[in-house]
N, CA, C and O atoms as a Tripos MOL2 file, in Angstrom:
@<TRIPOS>MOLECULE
protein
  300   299    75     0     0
PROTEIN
NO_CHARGES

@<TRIPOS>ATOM
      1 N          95.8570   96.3590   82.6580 N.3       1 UNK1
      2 CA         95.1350   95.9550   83.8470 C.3       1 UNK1
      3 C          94.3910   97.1900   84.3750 C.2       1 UNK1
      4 O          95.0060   98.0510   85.0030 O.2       1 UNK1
      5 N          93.2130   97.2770   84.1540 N.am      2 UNK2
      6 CA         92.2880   97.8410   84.3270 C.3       2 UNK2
      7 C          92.4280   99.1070   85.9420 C.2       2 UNK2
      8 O          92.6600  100.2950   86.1640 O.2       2 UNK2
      9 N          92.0020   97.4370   86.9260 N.am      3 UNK3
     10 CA         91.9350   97.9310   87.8420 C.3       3 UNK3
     11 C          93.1730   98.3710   88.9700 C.2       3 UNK3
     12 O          92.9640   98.7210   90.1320 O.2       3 UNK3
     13 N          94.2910   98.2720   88.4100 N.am      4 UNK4
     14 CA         95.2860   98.6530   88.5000 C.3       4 UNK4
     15 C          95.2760   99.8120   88.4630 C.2       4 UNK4
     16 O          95.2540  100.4180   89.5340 O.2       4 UNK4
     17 N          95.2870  100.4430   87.3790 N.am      5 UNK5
     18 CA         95.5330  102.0020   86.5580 C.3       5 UNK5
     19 C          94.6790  102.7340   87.3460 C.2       5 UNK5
     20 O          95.0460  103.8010   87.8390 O.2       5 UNK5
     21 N          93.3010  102.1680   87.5640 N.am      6 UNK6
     22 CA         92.3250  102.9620   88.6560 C.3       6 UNK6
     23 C          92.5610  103.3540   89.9840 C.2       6 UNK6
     24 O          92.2380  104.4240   90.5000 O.2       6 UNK6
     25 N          93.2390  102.2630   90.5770 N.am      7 UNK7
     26 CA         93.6340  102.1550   92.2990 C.3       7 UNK7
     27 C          94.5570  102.0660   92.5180 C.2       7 UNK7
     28 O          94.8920  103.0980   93.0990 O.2       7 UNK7
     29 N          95.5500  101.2430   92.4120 N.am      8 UNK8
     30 CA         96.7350  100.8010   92.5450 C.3       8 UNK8
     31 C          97.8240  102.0390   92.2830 C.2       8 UNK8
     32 O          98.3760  102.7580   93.1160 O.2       8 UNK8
     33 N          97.9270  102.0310   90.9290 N.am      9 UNK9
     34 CA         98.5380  103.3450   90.9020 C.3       9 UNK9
     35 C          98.9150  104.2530   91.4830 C.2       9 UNK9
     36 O         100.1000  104.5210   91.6820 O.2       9 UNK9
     37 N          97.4760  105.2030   92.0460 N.am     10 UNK10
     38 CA         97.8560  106.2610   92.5930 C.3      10 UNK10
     39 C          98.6700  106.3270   93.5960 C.2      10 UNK10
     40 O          99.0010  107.3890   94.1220 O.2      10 UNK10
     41 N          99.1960  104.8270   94.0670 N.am     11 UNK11
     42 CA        100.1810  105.1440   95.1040 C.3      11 UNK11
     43 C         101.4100  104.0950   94.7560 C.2      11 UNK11
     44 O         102.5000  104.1130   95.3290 O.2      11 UNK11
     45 N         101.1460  103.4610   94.0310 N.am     12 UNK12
     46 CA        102.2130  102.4650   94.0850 C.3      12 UNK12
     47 C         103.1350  102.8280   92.7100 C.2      12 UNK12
     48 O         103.9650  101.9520   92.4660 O.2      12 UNK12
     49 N         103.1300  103.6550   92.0330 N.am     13 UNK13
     50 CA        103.8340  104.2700   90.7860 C.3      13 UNK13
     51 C         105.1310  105.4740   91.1020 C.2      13 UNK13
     52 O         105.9650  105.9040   90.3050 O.2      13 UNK13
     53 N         104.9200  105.8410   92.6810 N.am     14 UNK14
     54 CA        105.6350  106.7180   93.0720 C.3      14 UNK14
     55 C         105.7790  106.4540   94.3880 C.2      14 UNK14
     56 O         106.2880  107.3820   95.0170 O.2      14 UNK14
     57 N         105.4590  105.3590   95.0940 N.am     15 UNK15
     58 CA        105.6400  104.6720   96.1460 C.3      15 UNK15
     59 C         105.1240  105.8270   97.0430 C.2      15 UNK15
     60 O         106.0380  106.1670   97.7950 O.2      15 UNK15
     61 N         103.7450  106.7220   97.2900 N.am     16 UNK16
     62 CA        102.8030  107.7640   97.7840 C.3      16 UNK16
     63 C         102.6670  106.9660   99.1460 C.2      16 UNK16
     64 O         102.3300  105.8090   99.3980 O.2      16 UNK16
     65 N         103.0170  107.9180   99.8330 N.am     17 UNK17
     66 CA        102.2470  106.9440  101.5350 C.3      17 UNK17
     67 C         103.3810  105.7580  102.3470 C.2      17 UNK17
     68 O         103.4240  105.3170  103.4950 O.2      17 UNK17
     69 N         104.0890  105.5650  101.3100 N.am     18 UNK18
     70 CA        105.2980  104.9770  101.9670 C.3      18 UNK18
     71 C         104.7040  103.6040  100.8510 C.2      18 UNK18
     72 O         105.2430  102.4990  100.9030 O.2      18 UNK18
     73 N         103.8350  103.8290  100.1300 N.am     19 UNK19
     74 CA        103.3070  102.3980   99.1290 C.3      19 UNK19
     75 C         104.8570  101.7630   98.8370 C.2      19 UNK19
     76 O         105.8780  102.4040   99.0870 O.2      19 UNK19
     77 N         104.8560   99.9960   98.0980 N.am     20 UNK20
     78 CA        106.2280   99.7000   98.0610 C.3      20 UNK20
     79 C         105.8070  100.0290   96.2430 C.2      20 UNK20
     80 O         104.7470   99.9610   95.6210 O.2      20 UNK20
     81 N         107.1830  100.3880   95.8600 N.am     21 UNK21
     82 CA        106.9660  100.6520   94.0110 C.3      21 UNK21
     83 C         106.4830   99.3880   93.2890 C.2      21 UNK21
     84 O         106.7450   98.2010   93.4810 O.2      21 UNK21
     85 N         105.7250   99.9860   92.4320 N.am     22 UNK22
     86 CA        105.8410   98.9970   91.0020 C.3      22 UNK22
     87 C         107.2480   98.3480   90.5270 C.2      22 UNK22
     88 O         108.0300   99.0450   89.8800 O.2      22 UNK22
     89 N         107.5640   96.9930   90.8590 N.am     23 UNK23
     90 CA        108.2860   96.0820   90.1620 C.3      23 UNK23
     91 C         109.8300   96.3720   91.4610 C.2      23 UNK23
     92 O         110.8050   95.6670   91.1990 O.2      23 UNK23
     93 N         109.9760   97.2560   92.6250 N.am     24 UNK24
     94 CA        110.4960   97.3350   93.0490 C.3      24 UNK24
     95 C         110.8560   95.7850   94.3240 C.2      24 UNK24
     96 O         110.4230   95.5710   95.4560 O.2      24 UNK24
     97 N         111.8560   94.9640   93.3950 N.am     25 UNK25
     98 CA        111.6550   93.1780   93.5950 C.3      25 UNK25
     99 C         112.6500   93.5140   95.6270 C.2      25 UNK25
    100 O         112.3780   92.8460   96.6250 O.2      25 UNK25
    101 N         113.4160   94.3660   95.5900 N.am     26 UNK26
    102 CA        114.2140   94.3620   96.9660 C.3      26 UNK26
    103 C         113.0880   94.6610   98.0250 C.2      26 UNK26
    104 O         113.1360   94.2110   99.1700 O.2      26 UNK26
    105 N         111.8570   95.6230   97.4510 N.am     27 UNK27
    106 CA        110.9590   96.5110   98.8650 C.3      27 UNK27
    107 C         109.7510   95.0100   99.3460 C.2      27 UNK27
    108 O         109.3580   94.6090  100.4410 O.2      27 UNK27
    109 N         109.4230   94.4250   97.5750 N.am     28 UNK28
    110 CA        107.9900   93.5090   97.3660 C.3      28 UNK28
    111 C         108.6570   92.2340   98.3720 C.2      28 UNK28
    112 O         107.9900   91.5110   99.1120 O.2      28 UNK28
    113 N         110.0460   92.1830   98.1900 N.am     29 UNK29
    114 CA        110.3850   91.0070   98.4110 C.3      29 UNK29
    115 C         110.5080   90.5180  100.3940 C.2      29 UNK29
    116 O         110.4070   89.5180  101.1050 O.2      29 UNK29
    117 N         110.7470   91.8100  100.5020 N.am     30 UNK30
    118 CA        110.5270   92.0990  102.3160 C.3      30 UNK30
    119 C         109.0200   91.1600  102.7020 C.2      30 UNK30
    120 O         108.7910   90.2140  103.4560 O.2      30 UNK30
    121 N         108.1870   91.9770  101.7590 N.am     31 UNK31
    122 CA        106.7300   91.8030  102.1940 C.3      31 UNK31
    123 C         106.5130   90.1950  101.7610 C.2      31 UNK31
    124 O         106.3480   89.4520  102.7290 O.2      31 UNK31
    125 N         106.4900   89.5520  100.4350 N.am     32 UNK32
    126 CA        106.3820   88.4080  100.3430 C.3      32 UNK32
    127 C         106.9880   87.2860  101.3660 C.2      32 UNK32
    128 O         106.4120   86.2020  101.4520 O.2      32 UNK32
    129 N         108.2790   87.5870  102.2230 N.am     33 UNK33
    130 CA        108.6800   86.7340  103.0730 C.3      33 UNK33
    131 C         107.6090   86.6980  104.0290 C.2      33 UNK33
    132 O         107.6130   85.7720  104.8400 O.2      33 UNK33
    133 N         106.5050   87.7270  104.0750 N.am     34 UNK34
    134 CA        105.9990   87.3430  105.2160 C.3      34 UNK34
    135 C         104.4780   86.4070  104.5530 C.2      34 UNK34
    136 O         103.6510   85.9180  105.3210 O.2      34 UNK34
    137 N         104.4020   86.3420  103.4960 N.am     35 UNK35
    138 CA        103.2210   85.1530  102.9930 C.3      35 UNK35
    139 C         102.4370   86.5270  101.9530 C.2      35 UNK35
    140 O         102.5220   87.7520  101.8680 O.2      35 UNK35
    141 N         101.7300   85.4790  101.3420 N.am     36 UNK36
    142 CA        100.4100   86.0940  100.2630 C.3      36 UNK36
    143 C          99.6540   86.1290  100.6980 C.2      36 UNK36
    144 O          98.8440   86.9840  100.3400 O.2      36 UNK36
    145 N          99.2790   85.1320  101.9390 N.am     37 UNK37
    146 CA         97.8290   85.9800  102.4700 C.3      37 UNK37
    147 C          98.2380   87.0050  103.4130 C.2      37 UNK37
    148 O          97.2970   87.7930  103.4980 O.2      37 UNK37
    149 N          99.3750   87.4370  104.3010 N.am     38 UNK38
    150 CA         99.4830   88.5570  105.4150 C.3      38 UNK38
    151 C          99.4060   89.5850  104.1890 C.2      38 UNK38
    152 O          98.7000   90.5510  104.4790 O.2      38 UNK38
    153 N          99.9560   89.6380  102.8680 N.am     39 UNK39
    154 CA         99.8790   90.6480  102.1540 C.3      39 UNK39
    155 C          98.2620   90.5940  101.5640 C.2      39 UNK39
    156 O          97.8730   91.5740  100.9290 O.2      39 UNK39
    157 N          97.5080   89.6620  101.7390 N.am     40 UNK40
    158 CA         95.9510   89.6330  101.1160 C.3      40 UNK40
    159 C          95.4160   90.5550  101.8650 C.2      40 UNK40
    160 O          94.7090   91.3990  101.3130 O.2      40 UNK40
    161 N          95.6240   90.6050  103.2590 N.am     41 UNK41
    162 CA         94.7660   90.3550  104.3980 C.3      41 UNK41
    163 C          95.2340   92.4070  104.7330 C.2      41 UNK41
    164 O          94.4120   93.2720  105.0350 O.2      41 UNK41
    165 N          96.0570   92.5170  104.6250 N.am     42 UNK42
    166 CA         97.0450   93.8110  104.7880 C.3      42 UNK42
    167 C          96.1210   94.7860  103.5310 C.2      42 UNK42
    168 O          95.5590   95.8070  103.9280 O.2      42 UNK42
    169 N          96.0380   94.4650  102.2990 N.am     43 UNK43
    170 CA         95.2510   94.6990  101.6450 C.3      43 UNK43
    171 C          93.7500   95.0840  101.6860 C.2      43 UNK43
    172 O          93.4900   96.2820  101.5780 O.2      43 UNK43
    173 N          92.8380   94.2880  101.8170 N.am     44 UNK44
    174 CA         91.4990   94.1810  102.1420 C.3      44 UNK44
    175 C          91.2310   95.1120  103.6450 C.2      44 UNK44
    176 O          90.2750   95.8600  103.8510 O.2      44 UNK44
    177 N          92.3100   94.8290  104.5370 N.am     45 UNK45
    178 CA         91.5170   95.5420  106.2180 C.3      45 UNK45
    179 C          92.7630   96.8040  105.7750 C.2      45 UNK45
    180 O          92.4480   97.8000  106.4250 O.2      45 UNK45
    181 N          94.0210   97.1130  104.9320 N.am     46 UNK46
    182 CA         94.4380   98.1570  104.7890 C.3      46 UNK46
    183 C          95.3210   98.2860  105.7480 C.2      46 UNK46
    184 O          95.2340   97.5350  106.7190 O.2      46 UNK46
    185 N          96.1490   99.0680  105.6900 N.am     47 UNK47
    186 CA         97.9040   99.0250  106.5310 C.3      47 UNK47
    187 C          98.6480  100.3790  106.6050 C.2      47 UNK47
    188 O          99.2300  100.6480  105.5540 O.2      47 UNK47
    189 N          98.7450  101.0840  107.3600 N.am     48 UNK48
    190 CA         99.4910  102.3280  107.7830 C.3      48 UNK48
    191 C          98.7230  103.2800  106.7490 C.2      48 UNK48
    192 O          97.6140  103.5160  107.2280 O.2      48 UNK48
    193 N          98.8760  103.8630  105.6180 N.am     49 UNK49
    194 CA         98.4750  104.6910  104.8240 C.3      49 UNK49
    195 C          97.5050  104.3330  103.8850 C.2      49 UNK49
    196 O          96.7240  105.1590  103.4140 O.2      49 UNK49
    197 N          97.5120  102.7310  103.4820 N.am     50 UNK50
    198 CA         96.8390  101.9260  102.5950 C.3      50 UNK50
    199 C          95.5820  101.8080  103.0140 C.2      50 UNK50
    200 O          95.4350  100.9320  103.8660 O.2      50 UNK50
    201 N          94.3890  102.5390  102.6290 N.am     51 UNK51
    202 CA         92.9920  102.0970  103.3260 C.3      51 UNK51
    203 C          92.6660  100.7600  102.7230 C.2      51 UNK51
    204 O          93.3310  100.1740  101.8680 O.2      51 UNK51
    205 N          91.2920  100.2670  103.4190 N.am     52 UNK52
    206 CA         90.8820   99.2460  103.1530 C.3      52 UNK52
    207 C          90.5110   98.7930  101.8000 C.2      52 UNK52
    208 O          89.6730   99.5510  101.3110 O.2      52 UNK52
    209 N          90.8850   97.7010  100.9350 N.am     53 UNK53
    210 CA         90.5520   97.5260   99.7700 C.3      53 UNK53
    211 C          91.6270   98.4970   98.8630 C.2      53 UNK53
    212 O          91.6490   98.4680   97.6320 O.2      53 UNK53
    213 N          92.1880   99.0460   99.3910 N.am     54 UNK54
    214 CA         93.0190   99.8700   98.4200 C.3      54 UNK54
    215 C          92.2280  100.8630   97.7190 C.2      54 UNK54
    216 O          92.9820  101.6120   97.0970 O.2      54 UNK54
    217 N          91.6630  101.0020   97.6520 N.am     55 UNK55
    218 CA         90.5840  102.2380   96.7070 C.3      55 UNK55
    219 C          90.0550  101.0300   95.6540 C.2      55 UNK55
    220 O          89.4790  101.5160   94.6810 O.2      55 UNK55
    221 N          90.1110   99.9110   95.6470 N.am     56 UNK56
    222 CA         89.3340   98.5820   94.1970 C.3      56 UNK56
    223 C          87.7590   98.6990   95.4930 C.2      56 UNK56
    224 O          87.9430   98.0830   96.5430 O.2      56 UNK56
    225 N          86.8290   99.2020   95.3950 N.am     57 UNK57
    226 CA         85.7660   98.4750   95.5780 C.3      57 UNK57
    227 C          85.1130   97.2000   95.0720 C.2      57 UNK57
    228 O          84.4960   96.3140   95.6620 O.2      57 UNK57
    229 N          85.5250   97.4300   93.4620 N.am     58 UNK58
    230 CA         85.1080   96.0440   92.6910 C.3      58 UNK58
    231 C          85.9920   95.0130   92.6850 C.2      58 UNK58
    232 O          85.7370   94.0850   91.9170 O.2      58 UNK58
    233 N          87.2810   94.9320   93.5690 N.am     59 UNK59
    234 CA         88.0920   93.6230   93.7480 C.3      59 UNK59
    235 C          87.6150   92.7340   94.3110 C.2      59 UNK59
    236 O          86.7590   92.8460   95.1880 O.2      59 UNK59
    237 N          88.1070   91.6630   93.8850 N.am     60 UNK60
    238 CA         87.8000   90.1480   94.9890 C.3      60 UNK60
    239 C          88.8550   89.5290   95.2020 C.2      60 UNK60
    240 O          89.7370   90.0810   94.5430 O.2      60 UNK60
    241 N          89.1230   88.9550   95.5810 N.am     61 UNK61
    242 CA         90.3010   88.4620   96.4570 C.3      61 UNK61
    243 C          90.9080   87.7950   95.5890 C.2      61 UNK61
    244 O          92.0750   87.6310   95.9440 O.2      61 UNK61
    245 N          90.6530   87.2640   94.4840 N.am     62 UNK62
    246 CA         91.5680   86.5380   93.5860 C.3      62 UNK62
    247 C          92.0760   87.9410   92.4820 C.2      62 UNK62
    248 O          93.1450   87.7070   91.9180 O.2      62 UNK62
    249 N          91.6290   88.9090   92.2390 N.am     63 UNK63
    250 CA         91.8860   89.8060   91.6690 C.3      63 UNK63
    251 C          93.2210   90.7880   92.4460 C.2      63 UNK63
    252 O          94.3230   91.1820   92.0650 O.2      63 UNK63
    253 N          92.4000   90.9080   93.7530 N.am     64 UNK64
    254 CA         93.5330   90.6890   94.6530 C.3      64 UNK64
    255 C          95.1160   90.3640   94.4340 C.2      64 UNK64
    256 O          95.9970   91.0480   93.9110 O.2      64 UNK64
    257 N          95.1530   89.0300   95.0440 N.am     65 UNK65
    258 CA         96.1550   88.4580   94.8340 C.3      65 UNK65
    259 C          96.5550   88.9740   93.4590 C.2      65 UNK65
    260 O          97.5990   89.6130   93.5960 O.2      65 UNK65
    261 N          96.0980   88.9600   92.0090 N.am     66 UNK66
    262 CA         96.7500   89.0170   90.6680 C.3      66 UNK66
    263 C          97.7240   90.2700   90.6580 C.2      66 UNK66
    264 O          98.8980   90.2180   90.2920 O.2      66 UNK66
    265 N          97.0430   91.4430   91.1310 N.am     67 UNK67
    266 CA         97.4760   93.2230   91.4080 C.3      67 UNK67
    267 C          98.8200   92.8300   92.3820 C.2      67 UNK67
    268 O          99.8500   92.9820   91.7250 O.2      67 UNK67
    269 N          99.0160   92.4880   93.4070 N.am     68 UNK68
    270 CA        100.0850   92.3370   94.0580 C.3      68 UNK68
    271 C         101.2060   91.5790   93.4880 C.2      68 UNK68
    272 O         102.3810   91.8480   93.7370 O.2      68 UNK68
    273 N         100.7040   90.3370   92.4830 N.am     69 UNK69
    274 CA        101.8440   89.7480   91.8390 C.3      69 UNK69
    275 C         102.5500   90.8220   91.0360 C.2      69 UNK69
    276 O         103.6850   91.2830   90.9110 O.2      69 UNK69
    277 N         101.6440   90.9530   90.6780 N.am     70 UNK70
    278 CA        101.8020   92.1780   89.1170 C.3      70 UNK70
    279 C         102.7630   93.4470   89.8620 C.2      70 UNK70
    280 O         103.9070   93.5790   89.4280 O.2      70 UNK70
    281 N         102.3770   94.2070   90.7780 N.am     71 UNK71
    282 CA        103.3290   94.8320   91.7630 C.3      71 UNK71
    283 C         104.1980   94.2230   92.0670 C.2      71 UNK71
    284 O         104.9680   95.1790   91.9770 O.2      71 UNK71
    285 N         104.8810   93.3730   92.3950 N.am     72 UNK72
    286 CA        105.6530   92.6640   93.1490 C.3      72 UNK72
    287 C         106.6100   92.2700   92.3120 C.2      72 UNK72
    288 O         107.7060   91.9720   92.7870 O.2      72 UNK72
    289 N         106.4200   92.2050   91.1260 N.am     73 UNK73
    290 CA        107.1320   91.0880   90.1960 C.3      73 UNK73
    291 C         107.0860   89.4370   90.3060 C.2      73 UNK73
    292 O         108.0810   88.7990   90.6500 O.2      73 UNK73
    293 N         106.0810   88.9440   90.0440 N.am     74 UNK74
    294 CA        105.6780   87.6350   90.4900 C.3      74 UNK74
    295 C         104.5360   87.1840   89.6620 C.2      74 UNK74
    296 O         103.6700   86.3920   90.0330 O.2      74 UNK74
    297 N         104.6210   87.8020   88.4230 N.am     75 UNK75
    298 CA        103.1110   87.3010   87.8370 C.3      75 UNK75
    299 C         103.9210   85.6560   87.0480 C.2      75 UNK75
    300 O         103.2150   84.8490   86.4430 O.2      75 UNK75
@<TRIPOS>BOND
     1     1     2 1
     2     2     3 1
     3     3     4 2
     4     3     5 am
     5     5     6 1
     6     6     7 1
     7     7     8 2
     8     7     9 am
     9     9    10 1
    10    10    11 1
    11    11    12 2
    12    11    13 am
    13    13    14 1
    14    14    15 1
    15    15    16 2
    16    15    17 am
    17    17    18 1
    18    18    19 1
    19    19    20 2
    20    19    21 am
    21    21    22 1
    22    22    23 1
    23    23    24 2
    24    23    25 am
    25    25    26 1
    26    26    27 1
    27    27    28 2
    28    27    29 am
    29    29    30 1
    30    30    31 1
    31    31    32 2
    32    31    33 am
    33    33    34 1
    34    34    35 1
    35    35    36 2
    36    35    37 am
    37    37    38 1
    38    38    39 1
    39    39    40 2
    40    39    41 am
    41    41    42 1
    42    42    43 1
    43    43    44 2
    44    43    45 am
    45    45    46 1
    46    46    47 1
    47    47    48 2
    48    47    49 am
    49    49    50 1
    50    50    51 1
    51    51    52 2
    52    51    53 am
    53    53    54 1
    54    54    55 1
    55    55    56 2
    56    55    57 am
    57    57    58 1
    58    58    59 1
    59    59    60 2
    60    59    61 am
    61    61    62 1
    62    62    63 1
    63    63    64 2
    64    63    65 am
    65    65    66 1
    66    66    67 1
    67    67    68 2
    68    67    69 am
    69    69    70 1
    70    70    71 1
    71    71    72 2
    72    71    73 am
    73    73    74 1
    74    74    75 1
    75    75    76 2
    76    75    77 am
    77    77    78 1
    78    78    79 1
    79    79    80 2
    80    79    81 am
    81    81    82 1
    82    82    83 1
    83    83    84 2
    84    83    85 am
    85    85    86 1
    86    86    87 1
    87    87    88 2
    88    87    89 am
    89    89    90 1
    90    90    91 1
    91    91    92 2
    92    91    93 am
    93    93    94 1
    94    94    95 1
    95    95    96 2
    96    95    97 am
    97    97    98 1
    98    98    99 1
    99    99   100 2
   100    99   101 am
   101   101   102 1
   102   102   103 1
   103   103   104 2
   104   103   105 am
   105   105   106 1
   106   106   107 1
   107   107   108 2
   108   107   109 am
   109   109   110 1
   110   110   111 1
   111   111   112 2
   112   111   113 am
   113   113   114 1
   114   114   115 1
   115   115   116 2
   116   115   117 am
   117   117   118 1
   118   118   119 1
   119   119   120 2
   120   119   121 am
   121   121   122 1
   122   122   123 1
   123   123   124 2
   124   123   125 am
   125   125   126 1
   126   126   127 1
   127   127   128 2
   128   127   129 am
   129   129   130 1
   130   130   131 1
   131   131   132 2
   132   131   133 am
   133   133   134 1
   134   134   135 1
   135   135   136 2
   136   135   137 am
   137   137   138 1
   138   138   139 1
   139   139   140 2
   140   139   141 am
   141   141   142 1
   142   142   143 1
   143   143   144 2
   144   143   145 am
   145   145   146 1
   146   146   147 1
   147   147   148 2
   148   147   149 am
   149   149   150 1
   150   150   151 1
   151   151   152 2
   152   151   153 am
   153   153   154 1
   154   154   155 1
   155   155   156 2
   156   155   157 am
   157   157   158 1
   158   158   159 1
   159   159   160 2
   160   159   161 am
   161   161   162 1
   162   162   163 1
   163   163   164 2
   164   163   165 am
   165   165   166 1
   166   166   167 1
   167   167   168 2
   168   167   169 am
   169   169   170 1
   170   170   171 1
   171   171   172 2
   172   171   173 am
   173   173   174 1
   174   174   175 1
   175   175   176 2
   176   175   177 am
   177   177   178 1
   178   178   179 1
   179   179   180 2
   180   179   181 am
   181   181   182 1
   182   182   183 1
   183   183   184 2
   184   183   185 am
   185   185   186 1
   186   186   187 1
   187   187   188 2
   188   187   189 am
   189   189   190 1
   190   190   191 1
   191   191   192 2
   192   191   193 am
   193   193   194 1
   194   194   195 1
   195   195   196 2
   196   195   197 am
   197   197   198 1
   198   198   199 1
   199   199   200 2
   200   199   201 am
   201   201   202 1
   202   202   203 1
   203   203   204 2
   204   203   205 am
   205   205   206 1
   206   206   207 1
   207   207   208 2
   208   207   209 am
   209   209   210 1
   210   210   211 1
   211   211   212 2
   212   211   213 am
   213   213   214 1
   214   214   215 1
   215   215   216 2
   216   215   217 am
   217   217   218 1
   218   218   219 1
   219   219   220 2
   220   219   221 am
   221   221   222 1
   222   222   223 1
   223   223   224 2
   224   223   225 am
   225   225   226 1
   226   226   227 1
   227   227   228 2
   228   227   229 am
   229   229   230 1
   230   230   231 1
   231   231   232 2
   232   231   233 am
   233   233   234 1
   234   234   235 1
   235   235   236 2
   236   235   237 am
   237   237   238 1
   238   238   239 1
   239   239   240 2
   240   239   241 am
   241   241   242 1
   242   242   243 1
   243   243   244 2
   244   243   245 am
   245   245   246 1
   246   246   247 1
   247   247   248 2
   248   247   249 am
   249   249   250 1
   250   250   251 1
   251   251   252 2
   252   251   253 am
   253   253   254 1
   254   254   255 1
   255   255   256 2
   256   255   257 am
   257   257   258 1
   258   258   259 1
   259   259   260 2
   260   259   261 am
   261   261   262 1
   262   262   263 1
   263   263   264 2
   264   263   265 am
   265   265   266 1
   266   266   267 1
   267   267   268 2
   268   267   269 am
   269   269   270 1
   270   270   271 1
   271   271   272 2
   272   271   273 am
   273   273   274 1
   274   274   275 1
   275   275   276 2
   276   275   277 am
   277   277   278 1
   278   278   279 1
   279   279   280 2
   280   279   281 am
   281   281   282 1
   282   282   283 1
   283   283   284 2
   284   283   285 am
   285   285   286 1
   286   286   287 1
   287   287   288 2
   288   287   289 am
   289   289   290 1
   290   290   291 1
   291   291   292 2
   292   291   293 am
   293   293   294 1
   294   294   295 1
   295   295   296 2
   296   295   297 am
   297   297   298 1
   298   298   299 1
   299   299   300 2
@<TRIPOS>SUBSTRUCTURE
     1 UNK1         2 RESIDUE 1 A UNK
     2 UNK2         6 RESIDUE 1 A UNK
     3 UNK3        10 RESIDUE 1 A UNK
     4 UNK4        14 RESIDUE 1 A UNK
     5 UNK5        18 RESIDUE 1 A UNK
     6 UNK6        22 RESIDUE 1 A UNK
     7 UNK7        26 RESIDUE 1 A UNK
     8 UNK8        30 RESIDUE 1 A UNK
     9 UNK9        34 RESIDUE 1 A UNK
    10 UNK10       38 RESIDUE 1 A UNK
    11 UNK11       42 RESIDUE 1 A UNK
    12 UNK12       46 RESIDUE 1 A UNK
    13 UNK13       50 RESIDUE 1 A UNK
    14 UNK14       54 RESIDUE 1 A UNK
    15 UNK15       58 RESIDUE 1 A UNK
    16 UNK16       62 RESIDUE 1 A UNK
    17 UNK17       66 RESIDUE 1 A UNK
    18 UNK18       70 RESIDUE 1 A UNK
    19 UNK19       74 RESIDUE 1 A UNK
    20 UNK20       78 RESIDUE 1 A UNK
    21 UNK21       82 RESIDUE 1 A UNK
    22 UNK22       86 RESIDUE 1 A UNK
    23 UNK23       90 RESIDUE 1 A UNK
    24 UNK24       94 RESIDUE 1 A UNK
    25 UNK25       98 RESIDUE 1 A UNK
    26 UNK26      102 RESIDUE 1 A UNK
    27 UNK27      106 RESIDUE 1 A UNK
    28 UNK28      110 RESIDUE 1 A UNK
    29 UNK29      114 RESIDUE 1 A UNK
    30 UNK30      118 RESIDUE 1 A UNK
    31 UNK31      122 RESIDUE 1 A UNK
    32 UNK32      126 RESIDUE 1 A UNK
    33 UNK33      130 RESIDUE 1 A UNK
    34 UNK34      134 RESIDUE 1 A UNK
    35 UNK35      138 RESIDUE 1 A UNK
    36 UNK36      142 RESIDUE 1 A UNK
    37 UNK37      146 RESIDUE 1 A UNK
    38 UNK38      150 RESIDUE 1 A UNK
    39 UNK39      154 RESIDUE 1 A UNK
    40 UNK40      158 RESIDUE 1 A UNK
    41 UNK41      162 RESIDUE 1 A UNK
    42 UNK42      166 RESIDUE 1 A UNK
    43 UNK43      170 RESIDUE 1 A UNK
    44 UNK44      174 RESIDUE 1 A UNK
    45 UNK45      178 RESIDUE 1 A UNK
    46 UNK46      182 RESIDUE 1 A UNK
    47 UNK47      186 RESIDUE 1 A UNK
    48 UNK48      190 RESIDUE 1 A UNK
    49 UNK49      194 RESIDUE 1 A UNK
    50 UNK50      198 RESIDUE 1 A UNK
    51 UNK51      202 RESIDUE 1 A UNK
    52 UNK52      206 RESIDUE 1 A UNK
    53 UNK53      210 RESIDUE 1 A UNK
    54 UNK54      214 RESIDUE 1 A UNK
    55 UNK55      218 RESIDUE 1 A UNK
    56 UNK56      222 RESIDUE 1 A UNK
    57 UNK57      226 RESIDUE 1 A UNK
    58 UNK58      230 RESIDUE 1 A UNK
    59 UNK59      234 RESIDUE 1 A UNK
    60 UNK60      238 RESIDUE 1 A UNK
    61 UNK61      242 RESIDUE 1 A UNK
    62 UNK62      246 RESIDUE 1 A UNK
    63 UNK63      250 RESIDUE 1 A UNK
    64 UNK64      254 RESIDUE 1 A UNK
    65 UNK65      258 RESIDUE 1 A UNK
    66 UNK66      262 RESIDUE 1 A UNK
    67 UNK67      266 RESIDUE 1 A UNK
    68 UNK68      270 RESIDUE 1 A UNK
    69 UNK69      274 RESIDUE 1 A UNK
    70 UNK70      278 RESIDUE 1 A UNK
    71 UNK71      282 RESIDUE 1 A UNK
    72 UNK72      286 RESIDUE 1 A UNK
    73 UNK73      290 RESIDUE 1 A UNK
    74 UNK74      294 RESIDUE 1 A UNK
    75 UNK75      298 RESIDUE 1 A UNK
């Protein structure tokens, strides 16, 4: 996954910024109780350390959503 390796990464591979880890199902699973879009939406306008869009300029919102499953453990 492309745009993963580009953006995502740099913070979510070592949980940088307070990011929640890759595949870490106890931290993702906090956040999913609160819905896929508060986590869409948290994403795109960006959240405590997380700027807007995450560093994906070329994401769209269904690409979106795919990167967070994929983080989360939920694909």
């Amino acid at each position: 996954m492309a745009q993963w390796s580009r953006n995502c990464a740099l913070c979510h591979v070592r949980g940088e910024g307070g990011a929640p880890v890759l595949g870490d199902r106890d931290n993702w699973d906090a956040r999913w109780d609160q819905g896929e879009e508060l986590l869409l939406a948290h994403t795109v306008e960006g959240l405590n350390n997380m700027p807007p869009l995450g560093y994906c300029m070329d994401c769209e919102a269904d690409d979106f959503r795919a990167l967070i499953k994929f983080m989360g453990g939920r694909r």
